[in-house]
MARDOMI-16090 format. One line per 8 residues: number of its first residue (from 1); their letters; for each residue x, z, y of N, C-alpha, C. Coordinates in steps of 0.2 Angstrom, whole numbers, plus 2048, in hexadecimal, padded with zeros to 3 digits. Layout:
<nodes>
NUM> a> X Z Y X Z Y X Z Y ~ ...
</nodes>
This chain:
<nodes>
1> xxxxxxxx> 97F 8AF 725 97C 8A8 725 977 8A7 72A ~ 978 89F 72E 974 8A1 734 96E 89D 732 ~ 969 89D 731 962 89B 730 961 897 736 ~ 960 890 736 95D 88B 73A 957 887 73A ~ 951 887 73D 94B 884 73D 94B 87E 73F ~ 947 879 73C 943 873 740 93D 874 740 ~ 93E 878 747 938 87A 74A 935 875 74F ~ 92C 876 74E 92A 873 753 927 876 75A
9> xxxxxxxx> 92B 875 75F 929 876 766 927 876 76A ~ 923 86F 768 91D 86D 76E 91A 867 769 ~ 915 864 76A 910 85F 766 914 858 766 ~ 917 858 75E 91B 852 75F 924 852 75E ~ 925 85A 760 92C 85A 761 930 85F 75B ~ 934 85D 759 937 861 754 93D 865 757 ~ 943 869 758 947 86B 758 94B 86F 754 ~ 950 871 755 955 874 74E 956 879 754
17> xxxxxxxx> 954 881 752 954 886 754 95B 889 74F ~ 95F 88C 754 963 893 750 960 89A 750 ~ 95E 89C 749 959 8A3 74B 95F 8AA 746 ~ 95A 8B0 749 960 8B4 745 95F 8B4 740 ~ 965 8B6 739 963 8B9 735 964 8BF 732 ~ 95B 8C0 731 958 8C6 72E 95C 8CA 728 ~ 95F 8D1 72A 964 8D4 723 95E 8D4 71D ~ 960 8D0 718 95C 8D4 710 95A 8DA 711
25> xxxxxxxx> 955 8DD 70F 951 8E2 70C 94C 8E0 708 ~ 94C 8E6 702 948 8E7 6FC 94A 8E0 6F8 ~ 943 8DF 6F6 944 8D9 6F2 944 8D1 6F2 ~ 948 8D1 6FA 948 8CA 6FD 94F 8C7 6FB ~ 94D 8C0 6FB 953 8BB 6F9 955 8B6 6FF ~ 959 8B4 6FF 95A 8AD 706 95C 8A8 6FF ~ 958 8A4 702 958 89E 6FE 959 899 705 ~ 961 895 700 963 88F 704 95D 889 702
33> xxxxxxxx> 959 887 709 953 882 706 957 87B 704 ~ 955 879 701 958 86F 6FD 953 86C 6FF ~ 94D 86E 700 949 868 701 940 869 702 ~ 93F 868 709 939 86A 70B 935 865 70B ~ 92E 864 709 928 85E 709 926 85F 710 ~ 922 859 713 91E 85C 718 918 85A 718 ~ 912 85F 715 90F 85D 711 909 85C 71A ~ 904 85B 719 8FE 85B 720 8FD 85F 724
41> xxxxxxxx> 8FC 867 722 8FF 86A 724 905 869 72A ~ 90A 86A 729 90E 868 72E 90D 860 730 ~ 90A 85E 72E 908 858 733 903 858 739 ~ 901 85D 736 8F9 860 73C 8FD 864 741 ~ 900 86A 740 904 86B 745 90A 868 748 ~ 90D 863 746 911 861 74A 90D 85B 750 ~ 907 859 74E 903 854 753 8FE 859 755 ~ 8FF 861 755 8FB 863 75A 8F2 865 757
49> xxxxxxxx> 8F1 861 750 8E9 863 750 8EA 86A 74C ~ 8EF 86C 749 8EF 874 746 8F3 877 74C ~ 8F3 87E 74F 8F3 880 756 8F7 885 753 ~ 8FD 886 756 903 88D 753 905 88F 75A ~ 909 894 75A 90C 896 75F 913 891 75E ~ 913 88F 764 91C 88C 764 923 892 766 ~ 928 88F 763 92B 88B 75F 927 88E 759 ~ 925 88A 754 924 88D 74C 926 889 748
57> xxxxxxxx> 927 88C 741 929 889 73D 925 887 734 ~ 923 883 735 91F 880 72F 923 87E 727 ~ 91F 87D 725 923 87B 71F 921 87F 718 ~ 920 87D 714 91D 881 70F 91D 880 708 ~ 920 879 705 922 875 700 929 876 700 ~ 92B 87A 6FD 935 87C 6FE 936 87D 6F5 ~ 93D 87A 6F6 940 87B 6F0 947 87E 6F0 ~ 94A 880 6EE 953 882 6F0 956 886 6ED
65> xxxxxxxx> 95C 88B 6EE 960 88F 6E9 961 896 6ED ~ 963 89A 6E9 961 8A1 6EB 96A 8A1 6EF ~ 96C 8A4 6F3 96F 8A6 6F8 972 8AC 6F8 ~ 96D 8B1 6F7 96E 8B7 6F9 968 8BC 6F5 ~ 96C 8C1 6F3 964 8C5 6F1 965 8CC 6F3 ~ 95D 8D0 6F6 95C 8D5 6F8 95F 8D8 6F3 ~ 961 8E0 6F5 964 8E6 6F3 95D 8E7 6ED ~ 957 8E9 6ED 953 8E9 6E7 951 8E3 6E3
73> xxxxxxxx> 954 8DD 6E3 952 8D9 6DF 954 8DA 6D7 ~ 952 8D8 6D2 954 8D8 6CC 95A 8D4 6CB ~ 95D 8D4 6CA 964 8CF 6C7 964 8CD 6C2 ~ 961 8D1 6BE 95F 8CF 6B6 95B 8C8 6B5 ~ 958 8C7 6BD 954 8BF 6BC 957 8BD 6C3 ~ 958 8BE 6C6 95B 8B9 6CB 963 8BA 6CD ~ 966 8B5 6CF 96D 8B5 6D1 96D 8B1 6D6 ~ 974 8B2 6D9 974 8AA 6DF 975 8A3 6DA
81> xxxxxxxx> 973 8A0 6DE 976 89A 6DC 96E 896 6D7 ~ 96A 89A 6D5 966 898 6D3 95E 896 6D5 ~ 95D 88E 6D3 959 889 6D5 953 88C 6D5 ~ 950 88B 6D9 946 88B 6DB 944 887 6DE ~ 93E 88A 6DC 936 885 6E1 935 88E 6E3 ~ 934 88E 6EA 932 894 6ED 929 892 6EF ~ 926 896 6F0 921 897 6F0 91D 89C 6F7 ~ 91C 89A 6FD 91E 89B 704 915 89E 705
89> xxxxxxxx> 910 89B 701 909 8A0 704 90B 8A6 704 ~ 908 8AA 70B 909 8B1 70D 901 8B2 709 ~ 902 8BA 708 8FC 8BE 705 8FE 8C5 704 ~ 8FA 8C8 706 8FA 8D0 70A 8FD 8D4 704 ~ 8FA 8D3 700 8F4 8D7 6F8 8F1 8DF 6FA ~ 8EF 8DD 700 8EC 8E4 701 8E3 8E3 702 ~ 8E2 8DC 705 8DB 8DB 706 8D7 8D9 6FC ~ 8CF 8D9 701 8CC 8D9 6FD 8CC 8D2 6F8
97> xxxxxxxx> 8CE 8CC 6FB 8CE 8C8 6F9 8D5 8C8 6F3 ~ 8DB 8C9 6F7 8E1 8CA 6F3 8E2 8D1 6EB ~ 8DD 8D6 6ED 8DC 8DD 6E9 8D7 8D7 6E1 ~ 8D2 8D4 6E4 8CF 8D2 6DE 8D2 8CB 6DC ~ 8D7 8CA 6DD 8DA 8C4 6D9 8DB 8BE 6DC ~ 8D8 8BD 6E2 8D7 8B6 6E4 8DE 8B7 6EB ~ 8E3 8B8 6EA 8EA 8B7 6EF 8EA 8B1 6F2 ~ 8E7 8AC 6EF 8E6 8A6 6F4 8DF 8A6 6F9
105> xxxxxxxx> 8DE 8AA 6FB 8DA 8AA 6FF 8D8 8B1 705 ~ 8E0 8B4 703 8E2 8BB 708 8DE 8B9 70F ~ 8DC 8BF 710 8D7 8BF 717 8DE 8BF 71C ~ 8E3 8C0 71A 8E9 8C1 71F 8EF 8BB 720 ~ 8EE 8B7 71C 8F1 8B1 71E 8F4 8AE 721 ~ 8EF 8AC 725 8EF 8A9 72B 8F4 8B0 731 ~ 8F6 8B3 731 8FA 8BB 733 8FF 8BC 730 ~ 902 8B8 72D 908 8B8 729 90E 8BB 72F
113> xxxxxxxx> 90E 8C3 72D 914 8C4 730 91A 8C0 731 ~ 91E 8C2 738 924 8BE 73A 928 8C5 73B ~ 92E 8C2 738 934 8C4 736 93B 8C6 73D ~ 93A 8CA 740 93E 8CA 746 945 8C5 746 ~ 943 8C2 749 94A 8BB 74B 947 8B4 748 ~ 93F 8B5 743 93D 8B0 741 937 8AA 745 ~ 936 8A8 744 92F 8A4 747 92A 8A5 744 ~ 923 8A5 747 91D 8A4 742 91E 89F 73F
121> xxxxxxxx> 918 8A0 739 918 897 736 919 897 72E ~ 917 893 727 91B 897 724 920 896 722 ~ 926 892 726 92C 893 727 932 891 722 ~ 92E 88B 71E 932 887 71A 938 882 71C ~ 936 87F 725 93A 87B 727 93F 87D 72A ~ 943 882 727 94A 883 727 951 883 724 ~ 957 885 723 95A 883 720 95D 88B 71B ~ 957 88E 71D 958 894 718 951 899 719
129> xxxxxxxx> 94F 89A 714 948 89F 714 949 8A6 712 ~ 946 8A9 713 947 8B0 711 93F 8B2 710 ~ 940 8B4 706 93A 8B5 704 93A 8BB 6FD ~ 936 8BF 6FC 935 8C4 6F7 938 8C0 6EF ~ 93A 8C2 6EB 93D 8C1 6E5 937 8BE 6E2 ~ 92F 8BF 6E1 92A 8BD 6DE 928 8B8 6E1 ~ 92A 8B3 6E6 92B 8AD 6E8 92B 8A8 6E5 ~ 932 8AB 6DF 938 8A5 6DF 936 8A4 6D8
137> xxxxxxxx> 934 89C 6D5 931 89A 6CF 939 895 6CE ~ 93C 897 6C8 943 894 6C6 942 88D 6C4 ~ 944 887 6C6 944 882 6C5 94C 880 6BF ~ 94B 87C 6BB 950 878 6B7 956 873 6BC ~ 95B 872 6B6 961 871 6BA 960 866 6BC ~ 959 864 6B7 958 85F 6B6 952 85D 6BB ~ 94F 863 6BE 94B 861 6C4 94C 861 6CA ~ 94D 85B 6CE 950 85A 6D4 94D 85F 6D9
145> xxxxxxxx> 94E 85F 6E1 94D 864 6E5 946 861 6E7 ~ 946 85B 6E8 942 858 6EB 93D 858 6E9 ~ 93D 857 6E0 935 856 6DE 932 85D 6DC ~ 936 864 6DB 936 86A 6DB 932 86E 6E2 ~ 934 86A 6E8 92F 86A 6EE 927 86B 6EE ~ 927 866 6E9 921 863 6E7 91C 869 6E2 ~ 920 86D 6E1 91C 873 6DD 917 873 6E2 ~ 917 877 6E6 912 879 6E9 90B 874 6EC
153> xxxxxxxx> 90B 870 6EC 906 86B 6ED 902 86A 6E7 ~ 907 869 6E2 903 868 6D9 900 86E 6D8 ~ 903 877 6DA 900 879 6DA 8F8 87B 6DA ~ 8F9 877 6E2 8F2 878 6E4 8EC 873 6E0 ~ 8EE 86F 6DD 8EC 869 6DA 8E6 86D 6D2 ~ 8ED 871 6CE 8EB 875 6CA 8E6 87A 6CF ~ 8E7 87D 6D2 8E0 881 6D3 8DC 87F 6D3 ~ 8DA 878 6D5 8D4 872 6D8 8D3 871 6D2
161> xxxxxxxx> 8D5 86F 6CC 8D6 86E 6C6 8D3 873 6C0 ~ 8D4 877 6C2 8D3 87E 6BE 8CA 881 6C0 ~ 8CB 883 6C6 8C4 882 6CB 8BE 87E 6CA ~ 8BF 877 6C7 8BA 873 6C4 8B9 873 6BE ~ 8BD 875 6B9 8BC 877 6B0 8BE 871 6AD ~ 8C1 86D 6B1 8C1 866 6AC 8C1 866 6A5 ~ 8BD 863 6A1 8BE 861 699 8BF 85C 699 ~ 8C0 85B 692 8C1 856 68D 8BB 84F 68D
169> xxxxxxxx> 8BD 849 68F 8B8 845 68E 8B4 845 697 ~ 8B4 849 69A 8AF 84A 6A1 8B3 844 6A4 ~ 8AE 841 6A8 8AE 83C 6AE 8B0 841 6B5 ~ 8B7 83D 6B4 8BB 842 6BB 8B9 83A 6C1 ~ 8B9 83E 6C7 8B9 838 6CC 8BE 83C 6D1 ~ 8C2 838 6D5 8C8 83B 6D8 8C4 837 6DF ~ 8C2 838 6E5 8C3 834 6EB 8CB 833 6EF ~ 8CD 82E 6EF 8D3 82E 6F4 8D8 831 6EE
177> xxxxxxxx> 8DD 82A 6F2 8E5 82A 6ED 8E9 82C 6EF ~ 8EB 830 6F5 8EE 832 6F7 8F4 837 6F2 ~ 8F9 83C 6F5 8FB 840 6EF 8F8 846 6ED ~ 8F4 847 6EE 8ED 84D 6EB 8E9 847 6E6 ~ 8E7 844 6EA 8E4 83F 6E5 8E9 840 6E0 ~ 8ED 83A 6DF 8F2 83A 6D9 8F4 83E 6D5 ~ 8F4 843 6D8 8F6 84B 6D4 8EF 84C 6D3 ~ 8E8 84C 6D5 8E3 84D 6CF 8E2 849 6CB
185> xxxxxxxx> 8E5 841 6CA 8E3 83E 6C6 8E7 83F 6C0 ~ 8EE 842 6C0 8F3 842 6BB 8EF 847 6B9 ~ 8ED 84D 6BC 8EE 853 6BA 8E4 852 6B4 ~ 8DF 84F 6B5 8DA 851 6B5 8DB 849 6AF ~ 8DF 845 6AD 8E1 846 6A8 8E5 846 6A2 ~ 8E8 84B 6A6 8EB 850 6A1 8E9 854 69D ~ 8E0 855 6A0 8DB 85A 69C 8D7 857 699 ~ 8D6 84E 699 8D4 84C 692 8CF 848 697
193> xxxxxxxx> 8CF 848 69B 8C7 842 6A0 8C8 83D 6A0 ~ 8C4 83A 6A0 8C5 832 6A5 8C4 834 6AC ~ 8C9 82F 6AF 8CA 830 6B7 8C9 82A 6B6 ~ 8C3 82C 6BF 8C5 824 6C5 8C5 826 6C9 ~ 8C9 822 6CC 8CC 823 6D4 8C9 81E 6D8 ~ 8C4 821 6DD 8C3 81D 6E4 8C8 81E 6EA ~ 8CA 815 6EB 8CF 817 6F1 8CF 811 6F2 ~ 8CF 80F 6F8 8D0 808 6FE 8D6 806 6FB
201> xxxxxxxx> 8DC 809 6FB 8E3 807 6FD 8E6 802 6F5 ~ 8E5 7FB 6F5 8E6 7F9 6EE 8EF 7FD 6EC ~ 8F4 7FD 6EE 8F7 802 6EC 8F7 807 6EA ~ 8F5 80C 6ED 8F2 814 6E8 8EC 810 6E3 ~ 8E9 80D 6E2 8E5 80A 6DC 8E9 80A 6D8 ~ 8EF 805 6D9 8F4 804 6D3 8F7 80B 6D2 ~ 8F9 80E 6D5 8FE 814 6D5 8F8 818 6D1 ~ 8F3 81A 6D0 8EE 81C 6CE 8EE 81B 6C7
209> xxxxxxxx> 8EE 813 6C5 8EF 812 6BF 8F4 815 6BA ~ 8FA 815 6BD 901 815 6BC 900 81B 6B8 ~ 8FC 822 6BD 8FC 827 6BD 8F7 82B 6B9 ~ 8F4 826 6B3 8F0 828 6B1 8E7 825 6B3 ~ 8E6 824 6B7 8DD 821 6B9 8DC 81C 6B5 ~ 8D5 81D 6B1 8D3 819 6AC 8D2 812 6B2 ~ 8CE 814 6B7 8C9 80F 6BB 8CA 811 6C1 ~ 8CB 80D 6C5 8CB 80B 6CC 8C8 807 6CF
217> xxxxxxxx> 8C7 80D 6D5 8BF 805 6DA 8C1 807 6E0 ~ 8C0 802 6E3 8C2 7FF 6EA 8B9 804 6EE ~ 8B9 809 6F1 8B2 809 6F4 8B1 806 6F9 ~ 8B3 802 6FE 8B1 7FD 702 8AF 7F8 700 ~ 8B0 7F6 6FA 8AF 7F0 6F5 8A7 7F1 6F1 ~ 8A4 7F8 6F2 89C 7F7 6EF 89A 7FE 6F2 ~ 895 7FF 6EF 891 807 6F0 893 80D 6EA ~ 899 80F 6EE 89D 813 6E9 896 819 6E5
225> xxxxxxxx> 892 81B 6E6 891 820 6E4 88C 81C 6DE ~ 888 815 6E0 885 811 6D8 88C 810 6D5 ~ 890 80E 6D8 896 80D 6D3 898 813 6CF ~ 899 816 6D0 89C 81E 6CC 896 81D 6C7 ~ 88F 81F 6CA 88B 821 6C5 88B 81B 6BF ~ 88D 815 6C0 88C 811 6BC 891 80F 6B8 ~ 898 811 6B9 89D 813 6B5 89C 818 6B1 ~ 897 81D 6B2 896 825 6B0 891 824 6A9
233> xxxxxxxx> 890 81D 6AA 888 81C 6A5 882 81C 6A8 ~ 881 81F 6B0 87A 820 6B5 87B 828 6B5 ~ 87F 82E 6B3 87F 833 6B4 883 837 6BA ~ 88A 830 6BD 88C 834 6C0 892 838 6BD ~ 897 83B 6BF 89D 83E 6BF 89C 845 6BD ~ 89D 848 6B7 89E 84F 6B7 8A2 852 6BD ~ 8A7 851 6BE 8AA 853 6C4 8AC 84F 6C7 ~ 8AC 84F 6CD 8AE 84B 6D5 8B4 84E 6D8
241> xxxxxxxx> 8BA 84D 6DB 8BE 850 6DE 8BF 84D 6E3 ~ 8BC 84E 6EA 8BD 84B 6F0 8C3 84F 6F6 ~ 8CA 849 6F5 8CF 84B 6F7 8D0 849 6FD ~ 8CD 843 702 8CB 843 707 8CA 848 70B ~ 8CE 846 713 8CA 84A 718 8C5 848 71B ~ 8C1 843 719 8BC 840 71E 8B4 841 71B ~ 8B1 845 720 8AA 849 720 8A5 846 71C ~ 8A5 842 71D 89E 83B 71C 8A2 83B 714
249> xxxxxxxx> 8A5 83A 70F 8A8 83B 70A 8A5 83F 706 ~ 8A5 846 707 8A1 84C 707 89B 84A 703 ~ 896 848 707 88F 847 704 890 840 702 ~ 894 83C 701 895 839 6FB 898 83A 6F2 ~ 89A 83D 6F5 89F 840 6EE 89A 845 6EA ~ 894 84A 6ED 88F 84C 6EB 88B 849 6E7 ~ 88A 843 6EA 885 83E 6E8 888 83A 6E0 ~ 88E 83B 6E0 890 839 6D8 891 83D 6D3
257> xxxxxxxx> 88F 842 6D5 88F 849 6D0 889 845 6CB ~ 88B 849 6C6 884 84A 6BF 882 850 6BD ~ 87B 84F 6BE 879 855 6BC 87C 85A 6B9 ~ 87C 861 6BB 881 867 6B9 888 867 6BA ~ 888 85E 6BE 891 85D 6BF 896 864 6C3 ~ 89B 863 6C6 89E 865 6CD 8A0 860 6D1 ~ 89F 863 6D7 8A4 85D 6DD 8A9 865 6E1 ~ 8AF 861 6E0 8B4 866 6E5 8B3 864 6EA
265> xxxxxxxx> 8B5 866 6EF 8B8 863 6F5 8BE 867 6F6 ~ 8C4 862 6F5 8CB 865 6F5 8CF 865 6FC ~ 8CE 860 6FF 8D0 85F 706 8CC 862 70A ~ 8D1 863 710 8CE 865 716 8CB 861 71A ~ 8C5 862 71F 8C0 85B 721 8C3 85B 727 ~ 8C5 856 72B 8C7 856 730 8C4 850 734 ~ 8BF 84F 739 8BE 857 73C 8B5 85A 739 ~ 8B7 861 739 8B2 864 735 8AB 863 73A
273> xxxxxxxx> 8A8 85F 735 8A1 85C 738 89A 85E 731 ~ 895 862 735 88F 860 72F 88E 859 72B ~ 88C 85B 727 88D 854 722 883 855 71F ~ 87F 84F 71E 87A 84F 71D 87A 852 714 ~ 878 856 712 875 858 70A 86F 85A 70A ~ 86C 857 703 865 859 702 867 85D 6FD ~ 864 863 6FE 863 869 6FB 860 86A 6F5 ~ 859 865 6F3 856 865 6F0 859 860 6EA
281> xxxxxxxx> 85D 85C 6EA 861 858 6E6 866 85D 6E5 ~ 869 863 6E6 86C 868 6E3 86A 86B 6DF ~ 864 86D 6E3 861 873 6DC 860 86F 6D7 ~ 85B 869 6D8 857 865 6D1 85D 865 6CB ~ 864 863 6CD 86A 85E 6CB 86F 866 6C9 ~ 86D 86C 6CA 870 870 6CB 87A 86E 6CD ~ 87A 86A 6CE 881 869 6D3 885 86E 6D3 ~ 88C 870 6D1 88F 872 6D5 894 871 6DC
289> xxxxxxxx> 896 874 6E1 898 870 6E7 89D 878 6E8 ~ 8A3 876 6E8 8A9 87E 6E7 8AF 87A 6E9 ~ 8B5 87F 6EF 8B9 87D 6F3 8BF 87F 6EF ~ 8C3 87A 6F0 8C9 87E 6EC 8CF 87E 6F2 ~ 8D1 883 6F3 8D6 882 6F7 8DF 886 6F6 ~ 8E2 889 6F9 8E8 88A 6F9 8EA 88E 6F1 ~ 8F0 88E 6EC 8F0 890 6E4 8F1 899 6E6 ~ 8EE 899 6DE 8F0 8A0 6DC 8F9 89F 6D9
297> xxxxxxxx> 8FB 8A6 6DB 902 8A6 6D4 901 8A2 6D1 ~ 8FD 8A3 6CC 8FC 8A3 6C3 8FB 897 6C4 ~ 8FA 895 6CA 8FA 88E 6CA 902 88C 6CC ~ 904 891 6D0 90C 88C 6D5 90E 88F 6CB ~ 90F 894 6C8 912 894 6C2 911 88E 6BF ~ 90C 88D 6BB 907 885 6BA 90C 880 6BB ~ 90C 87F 6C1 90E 87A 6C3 915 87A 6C3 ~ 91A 87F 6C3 921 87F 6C4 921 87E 6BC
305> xxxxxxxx> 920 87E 6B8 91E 87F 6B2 91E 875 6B0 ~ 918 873 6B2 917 86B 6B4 91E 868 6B4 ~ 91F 86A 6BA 927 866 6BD 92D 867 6B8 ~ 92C 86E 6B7 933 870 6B0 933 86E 6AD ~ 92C 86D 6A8 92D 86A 6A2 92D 863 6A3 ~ 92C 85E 6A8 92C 855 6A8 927 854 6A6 ~ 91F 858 6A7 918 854 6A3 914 852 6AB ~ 918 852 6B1 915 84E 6B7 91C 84E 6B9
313> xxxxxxxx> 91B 847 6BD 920 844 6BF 91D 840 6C6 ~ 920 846 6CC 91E 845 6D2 922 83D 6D7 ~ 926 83B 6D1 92C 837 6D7 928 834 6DA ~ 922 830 6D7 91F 829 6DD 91D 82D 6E3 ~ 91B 834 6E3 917 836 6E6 91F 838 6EE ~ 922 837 6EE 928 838 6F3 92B 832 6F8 ~ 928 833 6FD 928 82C 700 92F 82A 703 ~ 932 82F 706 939 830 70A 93E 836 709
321> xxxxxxxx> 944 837 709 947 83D 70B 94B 83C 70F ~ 94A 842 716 94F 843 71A 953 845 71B ~ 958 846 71D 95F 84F 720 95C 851 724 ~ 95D 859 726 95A 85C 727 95A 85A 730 ~ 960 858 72F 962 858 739 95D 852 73B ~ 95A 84E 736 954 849 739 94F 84A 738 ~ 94D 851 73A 945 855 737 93F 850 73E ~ 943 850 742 93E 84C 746 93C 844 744
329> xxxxxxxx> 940 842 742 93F 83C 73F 93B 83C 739 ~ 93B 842 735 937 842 72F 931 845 732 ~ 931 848 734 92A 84B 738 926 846 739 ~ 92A 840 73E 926 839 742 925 835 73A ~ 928 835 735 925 832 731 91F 832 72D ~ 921 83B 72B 91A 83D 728 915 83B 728 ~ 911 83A 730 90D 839 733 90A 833 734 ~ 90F 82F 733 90D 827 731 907 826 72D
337> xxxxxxxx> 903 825 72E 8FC 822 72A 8FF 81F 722 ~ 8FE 81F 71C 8FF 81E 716 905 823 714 ~ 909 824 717 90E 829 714 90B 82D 70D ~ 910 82E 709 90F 834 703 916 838 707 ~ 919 83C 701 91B 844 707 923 842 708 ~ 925 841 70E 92B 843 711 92E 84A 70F ~ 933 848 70E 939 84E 70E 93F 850 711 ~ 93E 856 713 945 856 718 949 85A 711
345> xx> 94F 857 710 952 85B 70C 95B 85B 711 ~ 95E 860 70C 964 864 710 969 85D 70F
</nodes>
């Protein structure tokens, strides 16, 4: 089977590479892909502000069916023909970070071994991957390919999710409606909070509600942080979850914490700039302030788990599906301002 990539080339440019492929060994599988998100990540790279070697191959939200399986894989649990959400973060498990449990945060990551005939990158945008058997999380015959994509982003969501302890009753604040947004707003309550979602865009407001948000506020419309606290009673938000990239947000979203609260910052800041904090309003207020970034295992489980039983329901969250032969056109769309995720599917 020839493995083909929608590779990016140069800033901007996508093309359909013929690459070799790699014989199976140990306990690798080639999964024919159905359906790749393209989540910022490859948005950042293909406009050049995330820096790879070219040609690469990005991609990391895959869904698809097994193909082929290495000489030691089990057969007892996997066979051809059988549906996944594959699961694409590289992790050594030899460093210190991955020895004491935290795999989402391998020191070796960003080094993810390249596969002789393959591309750097982590190599979802093609029309077949090759990945170890612990990979592959088994999707139902009644879960489409497209929303199975979507494992890995809700992933991360649950770690975000997990990370801040949400209970029963706590005043969750979600910044920005994006698809992070929306997936913290289902997600946090489904753990019993009140949510509200601050976000400009009166559509994600609605789509907010749809998806569960008690309360929705326009922040350009007041002084979002007297508003939080006074939706909060005067105390403010047990937990804040700022899913924006924008810096200046940052020391907002702190400022609506309550006492002994948390504020995540879930999103990446772009561009990474100092942000004013006063220190002394941390200690008195004891604040917590903790990043949540790429899932352990035990979350893409979580979350395949979400999708298989039907207790989140990602459709709103899919803006388009492409074919694969128009990955450039999906690429140029993703990118568009307000998008939720593009899919290039087979």
């Amino acid at each position: 089977m020839e493995i083909i990539s929608a590779a990016v080339t140069e800033v901007g440019r996508i093309e359909l590479l013929k690459l070799e492929t790699p014989e199976l060994c140990g306990r690798e599988v080639l999964v024919k892909v159905h359906a790749v998100a393209l989540c910022t990540l490859e948005q950042r790279v293909f406009k050049g502000e995330v820096r790879m070697p070219y040609p690469c191959c990005a991609g990391h939200e895959v869904s698809g069916e097994i193909a082929e399986l290495g000489p030691a894989v089990d057969t007892k649990v996997w066979k051809r023909g059988d549906r996944v959400a594959v699961r694409l973060l590289y992790s050594c498990g030899e460093c210190h970070e991955c020895r004491s449990g935290r795999t989402n945060m391998c020191g070796k990551a960003q080094r993810k071994p390249v596969r002789n005939g393959l591309l750097p990158g982590p190599g979802g945008c093609c029309n077949y991957v090759i990945v170890n058997s612990d990979a592959l999380f088994s999707i139902p015959d009644d879960l489409n390919y497209e929303k199975a994509a979507l494992t890995e982003p809700l992933s991360c969501v649950v770690h975000s999710i997990n990370r801040a302890g949400v209970n029963l009753a706590d005043d969750v604040v979600v910044i920005g409606g994006g698809i992070m947004g929306q997936l913290h707003v289902m997600l946090a309550r489904m753990r019993g909070a009140r949510v509200i979602l601050s976000e400009m865009n009166p559509g994600r407001r609605e789509l907010a509600l749809k998806h569960g948000a008690d309360v929705v506020v326009d922040p350009s419309q007041c002084n979002i942080v007297e508003k939080i606290r006074e939706i909060c009673g005067g105390r403010g938000a047990d937990v804040v979850f700022n899913t924006t990239p924008v810096p200046q947000v940052f020391a907002q979203a702190v400022q609506m914490v309550a006492r002994h609260g948390t504020m995540v910052q879930y999103s990446s800041l772009h561009p990474d700039v100092p942000v004013e904090l006063r220190p002394q309003y941390i200690h008195n207020n004891e604040i917590n302030i903790i990043g949540s970034i790429s899932p352990m295992v035990q979350d893409f489980y979580t979350a395949n788990m979400l999708l298989s039983k039907h207790l989140v329901d990602v459709s709103d969250l899919i803006e388009e599906t492409l074919p694969f032969n128009e990955a450039q056109k999906a690429y140029e769309h993703s990118v568009m301002p307000g998008k939720f995720r593009v899919i290039i599917s087979d």
